[in-house]
N, C-alpha and C positions, 0 to 999 in steps of 0.2 A: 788641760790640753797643751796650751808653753810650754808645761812640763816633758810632754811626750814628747813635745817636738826638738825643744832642747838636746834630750837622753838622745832622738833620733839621729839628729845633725852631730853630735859626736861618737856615735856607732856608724854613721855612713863616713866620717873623718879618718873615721882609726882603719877602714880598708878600701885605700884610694883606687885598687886596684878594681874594684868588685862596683864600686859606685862610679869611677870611668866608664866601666865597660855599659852599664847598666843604664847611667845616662844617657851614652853613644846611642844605643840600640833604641832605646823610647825616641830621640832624638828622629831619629832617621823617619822611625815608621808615623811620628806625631808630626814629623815635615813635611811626609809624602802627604798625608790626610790635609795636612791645611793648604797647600798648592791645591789638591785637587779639591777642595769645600768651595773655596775664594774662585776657582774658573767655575764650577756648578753653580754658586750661587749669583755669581754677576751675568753666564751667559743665559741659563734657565729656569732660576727662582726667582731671581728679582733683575726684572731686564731690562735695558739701559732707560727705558720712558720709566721714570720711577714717582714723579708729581702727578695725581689724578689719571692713572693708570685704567682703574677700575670702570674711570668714564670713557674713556677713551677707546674709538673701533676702527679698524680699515674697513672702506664700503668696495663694495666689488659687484659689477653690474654680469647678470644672467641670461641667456634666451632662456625661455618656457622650454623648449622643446627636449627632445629626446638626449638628444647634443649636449644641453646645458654647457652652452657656449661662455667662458668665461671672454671681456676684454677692458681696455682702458677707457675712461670717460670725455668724451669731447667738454669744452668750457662752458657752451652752451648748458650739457646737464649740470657742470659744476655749481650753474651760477643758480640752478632750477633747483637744486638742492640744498642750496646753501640759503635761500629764499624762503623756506620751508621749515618752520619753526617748531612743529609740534613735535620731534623728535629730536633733535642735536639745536644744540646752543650755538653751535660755531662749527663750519665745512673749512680746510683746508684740500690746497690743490699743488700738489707736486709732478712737476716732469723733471726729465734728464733727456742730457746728450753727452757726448763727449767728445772736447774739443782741447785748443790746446792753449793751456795755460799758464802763467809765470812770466819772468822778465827777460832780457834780451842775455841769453848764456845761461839761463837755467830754467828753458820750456821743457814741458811735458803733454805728452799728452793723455788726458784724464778726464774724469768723470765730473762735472757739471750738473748742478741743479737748480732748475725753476721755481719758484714758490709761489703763491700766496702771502700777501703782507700780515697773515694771521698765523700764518705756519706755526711761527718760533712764538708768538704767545698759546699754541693752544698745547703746545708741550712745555709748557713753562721754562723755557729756556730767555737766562739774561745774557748779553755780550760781554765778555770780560774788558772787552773795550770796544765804545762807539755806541752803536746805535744799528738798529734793525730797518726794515723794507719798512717804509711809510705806504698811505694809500694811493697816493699819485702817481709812485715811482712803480707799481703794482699794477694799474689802469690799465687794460687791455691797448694794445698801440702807443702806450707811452714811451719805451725807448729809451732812458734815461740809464746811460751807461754807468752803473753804481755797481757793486758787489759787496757782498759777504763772504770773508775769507774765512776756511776753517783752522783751526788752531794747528792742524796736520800741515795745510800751506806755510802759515806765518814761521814756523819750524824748519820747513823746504829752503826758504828762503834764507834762511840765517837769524832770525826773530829781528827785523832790521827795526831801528826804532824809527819814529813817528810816521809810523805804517799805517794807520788811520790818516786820511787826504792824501796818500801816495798811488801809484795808479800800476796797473797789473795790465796784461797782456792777454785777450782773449781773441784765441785768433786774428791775432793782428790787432783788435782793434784794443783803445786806452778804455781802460776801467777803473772810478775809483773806487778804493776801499774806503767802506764806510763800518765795517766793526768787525769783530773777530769774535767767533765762536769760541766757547768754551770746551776743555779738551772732555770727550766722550759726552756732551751735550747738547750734539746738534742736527741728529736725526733721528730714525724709527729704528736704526738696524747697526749692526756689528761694521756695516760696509757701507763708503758712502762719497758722494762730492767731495772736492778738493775747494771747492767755491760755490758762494749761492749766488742764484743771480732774482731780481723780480721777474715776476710772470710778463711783465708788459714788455720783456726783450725775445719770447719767446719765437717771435714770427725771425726774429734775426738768426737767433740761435739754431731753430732748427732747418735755416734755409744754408744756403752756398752763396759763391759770389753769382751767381747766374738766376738760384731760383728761391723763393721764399715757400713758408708754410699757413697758410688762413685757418689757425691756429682756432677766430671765431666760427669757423663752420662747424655747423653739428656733424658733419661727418668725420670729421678730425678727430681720431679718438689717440690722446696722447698724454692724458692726465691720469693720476693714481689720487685717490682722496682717501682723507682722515679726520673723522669729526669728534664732537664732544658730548654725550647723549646731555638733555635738559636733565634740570634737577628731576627726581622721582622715575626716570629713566632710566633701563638695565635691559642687561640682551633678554633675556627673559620676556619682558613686558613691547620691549622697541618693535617686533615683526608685526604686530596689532597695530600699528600705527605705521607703519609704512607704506598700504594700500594707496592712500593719499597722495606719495608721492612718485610711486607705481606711476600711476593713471596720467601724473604729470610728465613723467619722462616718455612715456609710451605715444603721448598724444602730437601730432604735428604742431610745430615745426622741428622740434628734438626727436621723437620719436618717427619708427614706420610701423604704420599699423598691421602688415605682415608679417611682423619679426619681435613679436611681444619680450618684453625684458623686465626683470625683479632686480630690487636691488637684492645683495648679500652682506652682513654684516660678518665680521671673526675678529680675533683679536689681532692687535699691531705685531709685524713680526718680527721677531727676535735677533735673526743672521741675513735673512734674506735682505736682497738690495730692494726691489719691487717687484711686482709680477701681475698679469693680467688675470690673476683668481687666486682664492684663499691660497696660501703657502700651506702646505703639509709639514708642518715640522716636528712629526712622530720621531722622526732618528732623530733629535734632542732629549729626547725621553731616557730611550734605551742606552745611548752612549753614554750621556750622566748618569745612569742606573749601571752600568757597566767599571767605569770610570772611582765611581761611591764603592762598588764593591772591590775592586781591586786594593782599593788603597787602602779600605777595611781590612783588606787579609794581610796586606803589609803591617799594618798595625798590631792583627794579631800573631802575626809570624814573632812582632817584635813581643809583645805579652806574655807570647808563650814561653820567649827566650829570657824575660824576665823572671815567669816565674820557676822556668825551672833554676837559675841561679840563686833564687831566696830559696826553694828548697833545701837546696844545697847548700847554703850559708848555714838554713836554719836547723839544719843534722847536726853541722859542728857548734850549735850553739844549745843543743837539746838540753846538756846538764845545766848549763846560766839558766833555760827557764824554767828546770826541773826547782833549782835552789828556787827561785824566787816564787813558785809558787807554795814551796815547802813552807816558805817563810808568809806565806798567809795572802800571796796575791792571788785575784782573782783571774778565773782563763779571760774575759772582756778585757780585763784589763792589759791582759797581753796581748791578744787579740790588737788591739784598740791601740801597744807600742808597735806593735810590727807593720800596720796601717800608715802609722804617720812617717814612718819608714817609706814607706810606699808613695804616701801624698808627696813625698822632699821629694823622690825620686824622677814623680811625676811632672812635678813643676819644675826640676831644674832639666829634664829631656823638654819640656813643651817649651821651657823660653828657649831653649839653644833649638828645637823645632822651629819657632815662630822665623829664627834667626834664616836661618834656613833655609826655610817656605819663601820668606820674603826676599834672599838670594837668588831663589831660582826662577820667580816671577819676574824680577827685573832680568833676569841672562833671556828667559823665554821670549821676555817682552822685546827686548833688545835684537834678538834672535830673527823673531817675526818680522817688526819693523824693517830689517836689514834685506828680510827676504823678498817682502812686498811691497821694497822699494818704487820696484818697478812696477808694481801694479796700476790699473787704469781707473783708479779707485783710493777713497782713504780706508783703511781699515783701524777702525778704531782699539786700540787695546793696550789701553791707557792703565797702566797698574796702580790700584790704592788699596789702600789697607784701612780699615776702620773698627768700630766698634764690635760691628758682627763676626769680623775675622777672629778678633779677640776672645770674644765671648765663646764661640767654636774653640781655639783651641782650651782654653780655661775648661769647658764640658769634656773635652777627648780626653784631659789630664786628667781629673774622674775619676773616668770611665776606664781610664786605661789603668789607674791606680787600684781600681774595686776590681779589676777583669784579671789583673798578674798580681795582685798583693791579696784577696781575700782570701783563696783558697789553700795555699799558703801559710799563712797566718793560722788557721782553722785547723789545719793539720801538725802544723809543730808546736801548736799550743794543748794538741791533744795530747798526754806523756803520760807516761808509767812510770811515779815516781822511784820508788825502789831500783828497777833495772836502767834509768836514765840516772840519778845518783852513781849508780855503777860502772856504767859503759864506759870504756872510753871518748874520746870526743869524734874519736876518727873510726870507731866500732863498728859496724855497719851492725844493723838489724834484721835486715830483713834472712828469711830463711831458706834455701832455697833456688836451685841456675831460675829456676821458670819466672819463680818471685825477684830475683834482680833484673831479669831479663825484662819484664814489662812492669819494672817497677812502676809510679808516677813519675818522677823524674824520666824516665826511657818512653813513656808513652806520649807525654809533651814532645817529647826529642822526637819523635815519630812522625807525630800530625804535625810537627813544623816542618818536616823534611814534606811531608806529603804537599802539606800548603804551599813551598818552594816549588816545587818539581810543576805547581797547577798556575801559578805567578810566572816562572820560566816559558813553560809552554804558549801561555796568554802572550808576554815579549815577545817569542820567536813568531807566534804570528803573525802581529803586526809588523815586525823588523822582515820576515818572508814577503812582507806584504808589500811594504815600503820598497822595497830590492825590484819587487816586479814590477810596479807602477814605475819607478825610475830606470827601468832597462827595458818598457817594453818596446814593440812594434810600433810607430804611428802612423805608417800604410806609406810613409815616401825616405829619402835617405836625408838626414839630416848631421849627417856628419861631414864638416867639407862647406856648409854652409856657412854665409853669413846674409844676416840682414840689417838694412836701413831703414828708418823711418823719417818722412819727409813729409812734413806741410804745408800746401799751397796756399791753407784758407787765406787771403787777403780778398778784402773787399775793392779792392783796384787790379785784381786781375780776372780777366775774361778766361775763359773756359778754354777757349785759341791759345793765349799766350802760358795757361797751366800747362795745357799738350805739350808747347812746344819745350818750355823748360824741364817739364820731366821728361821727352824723349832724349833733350842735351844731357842728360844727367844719365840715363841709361847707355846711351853713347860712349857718354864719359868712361864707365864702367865697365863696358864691353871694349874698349879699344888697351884697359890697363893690360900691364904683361902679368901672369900669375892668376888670370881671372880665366875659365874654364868657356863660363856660358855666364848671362846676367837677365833678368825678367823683373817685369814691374807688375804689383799685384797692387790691390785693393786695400786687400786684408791678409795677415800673416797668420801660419797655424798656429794657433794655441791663443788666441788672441780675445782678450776680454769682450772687444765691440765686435760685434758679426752684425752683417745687415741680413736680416730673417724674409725671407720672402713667402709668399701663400705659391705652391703649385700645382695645377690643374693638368690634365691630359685633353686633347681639342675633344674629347668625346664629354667631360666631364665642364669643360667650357659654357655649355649650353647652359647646364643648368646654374651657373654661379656667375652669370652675365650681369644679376641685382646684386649689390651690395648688403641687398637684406635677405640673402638667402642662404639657407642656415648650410648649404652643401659646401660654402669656403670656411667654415669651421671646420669642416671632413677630411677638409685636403692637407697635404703635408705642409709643413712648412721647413722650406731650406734656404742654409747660410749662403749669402750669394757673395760670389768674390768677381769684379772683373780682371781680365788676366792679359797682359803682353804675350806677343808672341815668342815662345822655348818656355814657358812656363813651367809645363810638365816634365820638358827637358832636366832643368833645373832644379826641379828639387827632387825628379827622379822618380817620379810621382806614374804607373807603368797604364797604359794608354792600352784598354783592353779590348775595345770596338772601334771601328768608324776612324776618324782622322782629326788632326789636332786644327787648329782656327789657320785661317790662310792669310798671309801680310796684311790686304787687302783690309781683311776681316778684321786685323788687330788696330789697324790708325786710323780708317774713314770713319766718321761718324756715319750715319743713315746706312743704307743698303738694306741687303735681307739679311734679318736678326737671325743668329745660331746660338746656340750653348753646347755645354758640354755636361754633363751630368755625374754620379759618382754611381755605381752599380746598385747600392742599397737604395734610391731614389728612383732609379729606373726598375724597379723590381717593385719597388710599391707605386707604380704610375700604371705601369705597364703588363707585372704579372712575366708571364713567359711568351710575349708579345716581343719582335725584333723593335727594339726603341729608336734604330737610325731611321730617320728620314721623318721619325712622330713629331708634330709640333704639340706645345704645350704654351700657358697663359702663364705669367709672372703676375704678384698679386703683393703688397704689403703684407705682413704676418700680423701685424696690430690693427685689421681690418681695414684699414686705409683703402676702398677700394672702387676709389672714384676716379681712380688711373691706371686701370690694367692693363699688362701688356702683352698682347696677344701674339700666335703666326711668328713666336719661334720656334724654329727648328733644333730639332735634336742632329746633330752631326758627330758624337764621339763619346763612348763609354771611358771613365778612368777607374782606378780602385777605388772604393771608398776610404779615404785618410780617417784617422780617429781623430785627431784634433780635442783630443781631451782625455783621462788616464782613465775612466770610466766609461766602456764600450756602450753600457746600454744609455747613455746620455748626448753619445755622440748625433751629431747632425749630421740629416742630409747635405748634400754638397749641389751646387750650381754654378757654374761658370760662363762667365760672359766676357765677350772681347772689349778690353779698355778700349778700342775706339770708338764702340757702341754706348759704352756706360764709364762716361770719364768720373774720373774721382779726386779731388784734392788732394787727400790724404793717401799717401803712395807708399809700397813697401818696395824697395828694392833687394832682390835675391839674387845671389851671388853665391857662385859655385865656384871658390878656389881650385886650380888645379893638382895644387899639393897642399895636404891641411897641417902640415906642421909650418906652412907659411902664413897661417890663417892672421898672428900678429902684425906680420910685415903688410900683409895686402890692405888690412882694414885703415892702418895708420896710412899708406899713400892713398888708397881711396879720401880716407875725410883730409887730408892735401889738395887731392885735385877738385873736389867736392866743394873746398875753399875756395879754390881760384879761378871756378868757373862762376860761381856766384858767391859773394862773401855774405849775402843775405837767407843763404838757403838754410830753412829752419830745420835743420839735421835733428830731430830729437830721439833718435835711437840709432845706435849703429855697435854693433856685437856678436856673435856668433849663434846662427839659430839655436843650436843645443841649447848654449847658456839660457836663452831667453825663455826655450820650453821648463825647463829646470826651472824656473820661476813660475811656473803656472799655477795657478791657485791649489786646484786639485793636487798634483803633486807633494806641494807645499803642505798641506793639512796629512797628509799620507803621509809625511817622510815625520813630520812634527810628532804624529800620533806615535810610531813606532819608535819614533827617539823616548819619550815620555815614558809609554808603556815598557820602553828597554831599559829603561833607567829605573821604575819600579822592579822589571824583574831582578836586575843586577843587585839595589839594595835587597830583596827579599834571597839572594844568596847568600851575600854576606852575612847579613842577619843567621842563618842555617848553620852555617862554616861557626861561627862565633858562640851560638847557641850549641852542637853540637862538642867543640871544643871543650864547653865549660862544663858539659857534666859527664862527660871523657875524663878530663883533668881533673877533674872531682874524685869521678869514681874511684882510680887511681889513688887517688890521697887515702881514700877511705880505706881500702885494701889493701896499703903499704905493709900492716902487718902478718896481712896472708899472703901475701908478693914474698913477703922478707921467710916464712916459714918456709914454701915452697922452693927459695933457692937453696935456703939452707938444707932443705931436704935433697937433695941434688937435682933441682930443674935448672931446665941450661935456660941461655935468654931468650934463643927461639920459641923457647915453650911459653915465655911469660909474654915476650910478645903476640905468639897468635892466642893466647887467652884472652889477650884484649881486644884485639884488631879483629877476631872473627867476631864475636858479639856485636863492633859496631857494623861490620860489613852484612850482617843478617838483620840488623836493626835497620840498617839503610835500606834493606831488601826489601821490608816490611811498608815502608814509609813509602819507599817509592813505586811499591803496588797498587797504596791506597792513594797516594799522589797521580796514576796513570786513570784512575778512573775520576776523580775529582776534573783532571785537566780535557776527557774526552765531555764533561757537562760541559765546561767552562767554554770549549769548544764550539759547541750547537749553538752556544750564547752567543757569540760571537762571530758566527756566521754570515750574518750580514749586513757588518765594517768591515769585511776585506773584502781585500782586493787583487782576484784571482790566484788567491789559496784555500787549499779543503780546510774546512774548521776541526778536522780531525790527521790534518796532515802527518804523516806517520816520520816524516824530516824533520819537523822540528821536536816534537816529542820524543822521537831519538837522543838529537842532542841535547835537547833539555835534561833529561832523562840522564846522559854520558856525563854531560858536565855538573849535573849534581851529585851523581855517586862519587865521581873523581874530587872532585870538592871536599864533599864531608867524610869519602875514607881517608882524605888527607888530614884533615882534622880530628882524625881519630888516630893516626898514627903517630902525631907526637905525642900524645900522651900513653901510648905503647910504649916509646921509643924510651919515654922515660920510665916508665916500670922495669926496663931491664938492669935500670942503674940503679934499682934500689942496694943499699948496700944490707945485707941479713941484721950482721953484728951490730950494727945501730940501732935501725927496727928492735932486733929481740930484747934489747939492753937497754931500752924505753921500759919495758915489763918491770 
């Protein structure tokens, strides 16, 4: 075996030409394969909880009823289930907020989480430095201003050292850091906190300078839980033993006995951040299943392009293995050199692959990072490379060495000694237009073009997809805009003196020169935190007056923004009924409550009912509903805004007058009067911004556009279509290259019938379209059977995009244009040079 490999490595030496290209092409298609194995296998084969997975569940609490009302668990059930032994070993209890976090010049504001002091042991997570939540500092009402920073913060900050006993900013108030998480080891999901904090600060966290939350009341439902089933425990056997704890939750003082509830067990989930019911994470199936096979075809596009160049090596090699088997070798044995052939070939594309793969993970990584800067959120995607990576590519190099090297091998070991002694090297064989025309060599060249044309198509949908989602509608004018983001939370400021600093500050803003119109919102569009409200119509009131009645799980639930007055002005947002809030309305606190609604809201409350003058009930969307807010009035229809790049996810909309419903955390919007001054305005704005208050926590200030362009959704849409365009691009190249070489081949081979035919008086027009029409009827061939491979490939993929037909007849066009242009181009230089053959040298070869 040395042997063969030896004899290989100085046959692939002696034609550097043939084993460049050869390695390039495995290269490419062995790199797309390991990029896309290493994101399948981290995000959906083996998911970030990787210690005691198999024991490990999210509980998810249920009504009985028809509804099967999914929501979050008050601490009360946490502590009744945590209590309860005959089925999990150990309950963990997670919340979130999100508040603003960091040091004095590099706040953010971001996603926050509450724990349990058992949290980070029951997912076997250590601190790479420090120390975790003890049980004290965890105590319900304990308070003990401590944090857990995650490895995403420590980063934010500059990795400052001895950041362990140094103190962090959460909302105003000092935190110390007591350990730092390990990077991609410190939650349930792809997406997560920027800091942990103990359970026992929650009544802080989730209150204001004005109002707190009794976080202990069983109607507080604000906790997500995750436990650890006892030894001999499995989903299987665990719902037989839950009754038990049924009966406990269900029964007073936790429970109402009119509103029966099951737990749900399902497994931990993978991307999602939390949710009040099992996550559906079916499209992680299909897009990995999607993703696997696309890369496989880049792989085989590359195979294909391999084996037809060992074809074609191994024609002009027919007489070497004609002698050698004359001479008493055996076909295995040749078999078995043309193989180890193949192995070299293989392993030296897969490590310059691995090379590759591993380039393009860290640029992705880098990429993402840079994107989700600004997100409200850590997103973990943290690149390593390991064992399994390795092992993967070692298998593809194979697989891809038995898939382009046997067939191959098996055929040019098959010879006719007599007429192979004979031939020339450059002879061709076969007999026959039909027999060249769909030789083996022309029918690989075929189904790669085909495989291209269905690679191409699959890119263009995505990249059509990416185009719309980044230039659609989002229902108001966002261009011209800018916004700021400003936080009040201090705990030494009253609600009075929040009003009156953010009215000085919108002031501010409206009296600059260059500034149009200015308004103060709640919440910005496209924005991670929305506060969800439950709403009712006053007819629908009656019956959802208990908080245990199953009719507010019926009711919609919408994103609630409160809003200054010009709001809709300003962002241009078109005012379709009734009338906008009146001064009055925007800065007194109390008076009579009004909203504004968005059409799609009013349409499911209402039906074809006139909605001005209807009141309607405000209600928490996480059940919370032991403070509703009754006897407001509808006073103005707007459009509905999308506020997200996927319509059917988009939310209801409600709006209410900041002086009714004041908020800390403040957006200011700002309509420049000319937007190519949008640089100049934003720099004197955060000026004057300074010198009205040099404390004012500015932590966003940029151009709306920009900041939608950052939106999560977008972000994955624009990713996907980069990826997928990048796959289809190599799988061109690949086409063009493979194409090229059994063009330039064939050509060689037929130097001698080129050289008869000029001598016989053909001009070079003739000898050029002898070549160039066969590849252009070849191409014609390839990309027939390419046009119905890409209408499957199509239907596949039907729904991951994003407002294109999966049969879009635009992109299959161009895919279609730009690979015949492609590879008749690659077939025309080696036309080009058939007309320069010269006769008299050819014949004089004889």
């Amino acid at each position: 075996m040395l042997s063969d490999l030896r004899y290989a490595l100085r046959q692939l030496v002696k034609s550097p030409g043939f084993t460049t290209m050869a390695v390039l092409s495995l290269a490419l298609g062995l790199g797309v394969n390991a990029t896309m194995f290493s994101f399948v296998r981290s995000m959906v084969l083996q998911p970030l909880i990787r210690n005691r997975r198999e024991r490990l569940v999210s509980l998810y609490t249920a009504g009985r009823g028809a509804n099967r009302d999914f929501r979050f668990f008050s601490y009360p059930e946490f502590q009744a289930i945590r209590a309860s032994r005959n089925v999990f070993s150990d309950v963990a209890a997670i919340g979130f907020s999100t508040c603003v976090v960091g040091r004095s010049g590099n706040l953010k504001h971001t996603l926050v989480g509450l724990v349990s002091e058992n949290y980070f042991a029951i997912l076997h997570v250590q601190p790479i430095e420090g120390r975790f939540f003890s049980t004290d500092e965890a105590r319900a009402g304990a308070e003990d201003p401590v944090a857990v920073a995650t490895y995403a913060l420590w980063q934010r900050l500059g990795h400052p050292e001895h950041f362990i006993g140094s103190q962090i900013q959460i909302n105003s108030r000092p935190y110390t850091v007591i350990g730092i998480t390990p990077p991609g080891g410190d939650g349930l999901s792809s997406v997560g906190p920027d800091v942990w904090l103990p359970i026992g600060m929650a009544r802080l966290i989730w209150g204001d300078s004005n109002t707190t939350v009794d976080f202990l009341n069983a109607r507080t439902y604000r906790f997500s839980l995750i436990g650890c089933f006892q030894a001999g425990v499995s989903f299987e056997n665990a719902h037989d033993r839950l009754a038990t704890i049924d009966r406990r939750l269900n029964a007073p003082p936790i429970g109402i006995i009119n509103d029966p509830r099951e737990l749900v067990l399902a497994p931990p989930p993978r991307l999602s951040l939390h949710a009040s019911k099992p996550q559906n994470e079916g499209f992680l199936v299909p897009f990995a299943l999607i993703a696997m096979v696309l890369a496989a075809t880049v792989l085989i596009v590359a195979s294909l392009n391999l084996a037809n160049l060992l074809l074609a090596r191994g024609v002009s090699r027919k007489k070497e293995i004609a002698i050698r088997l004359a001479l008493g070798a055996s076909r295995w044995r040749i078999v078995r050199q043309l193989l180890s052939e193949s192995v070299l070939l293989a392993l030296a594309g897969g490590l310059i692959g691995m090379l590759l793969s591993y380039a393009s993970q860290v640029y992705l990584h880098r990429l993402i990072a840079t994107d989700f800067a600004a997100a409200q959120f850590d997103l973990d995607v943290h690149h390593t490379t390991d064992i399994g990576d390795i092992a993967a590519i070692i298998v593809l190099c194979f697989a891809s060495a038995i898939m382009f090297g046997l067939g191959p091998a098996l055929r040019i070991s098959r010879v006719n000694l007599v007429d192979d002694l004979k031939r020339q090297p450059e002879q061709p064989s076969e007999g026959g237009r039909w027999n060249r025309f769909f030789s083996p060599r022309h029918r690989l060249m075929m189904m790669q073009i085909a495989l291209s044309l269905m690679l191409l198509f699959s890119a263009g949908l995505f990249v059509r997809s990416s185009r719309k989602a980044i230039n659609f509608d989002p229902g108001f004018e966002k261009t011209g805009e800018l916004v700021v983001n400003i936080d009040y939370v201090d705990p030494n400021l009253t609600s009075v003196a929040i009003a009156r600093r953010e009215q000085a500050t919108l002031d501010c803003a409206v009296d600059l020169p260059g500034i149009a119109s200015a308004a103060l919102a709640s919440a910005v569009p496209f924005n991670f935190d929305n506060d969800f409200r439950r709403v009712f119509s006053a007819e629908a009131d009656t019956a959802a007056l208990n908080a245990d009645d199953k009719t507010i799980h019926a009711a919609p639930s919408a994103a609630f923004t409160a809003v200054s007055l010009g709001y809709f002005k300003t962002l241009e947002i078109p005012l379709i009924k009734g009338r906008d809030f009146t001064e009055a309305e925007s800065t007194i606190a109390g008076g009579h409550k009004v909203a504004i609604i968005d059409e799609r809201l009013a349409q499911a409350l209402f039906g074809g009912k006139n909605p001005i003058g209807q009141h309607i009930t405000t209600n928490a969307a996480d059940a919370n509903s032991n403070r509703p807010d009754r006897g407001i009035e509808i006073v103005g229809i707007v459009r509905s805004p999308h506020e997200t790049a996927f319509e059917a996810a988009a939310p209801y909309r409600i709006y209410c007058p900041l002086g009714q419903r004041p908020s800390s955390n403040i957006y200011l919007q700002i309509r420049v009067s000319d937007p190519s001054t949008m640089p100049e305005v934003l720099n004197r704005l955060r000026r004057e911004l300074a010198s009205l208050d040099s404390d004012n926590p500015v932590l966003l200030a940029q151009p709306l556009a920009d900041f939608i362009d950052k939106n999560v959704d977008l972000l994955m849409v624009h990713i996907a279509g980069m990826v997928f365009g990048v796959s289809g691009a190599i799988a061109l190249l690949l086409a063009v290259i493979g194409v090229y070489g059994v063009k330039a081949h064939a050509v060689v081979r037929r130097t001698r019938e080129i050289g008869i035919r000029i001598a016989l008086g053909a001009e070079p027009a003739d000898i050029f379209a002898l070549i160039i029409k066969q590849g252009i009827l070849q191409t014609l061939v390839g990309v027939s059977v390419g046009i119905v491979l890409a209408v499957i490939m199509g239907r596949l993929l039907a729904k991951m995009l994003y407002h294109v037909n999966p049969l879009d007849p635009v992109a299959l066009a161009v895919a279609a244009i730009i690979l015949m242009c492609t590879v008749i181009f690659a077939c025309y230089m080696p036309a080009r040079r058939a007309t320069k053959v010269d006769p008299a040298v050819t014949l004089r070869v004889e």
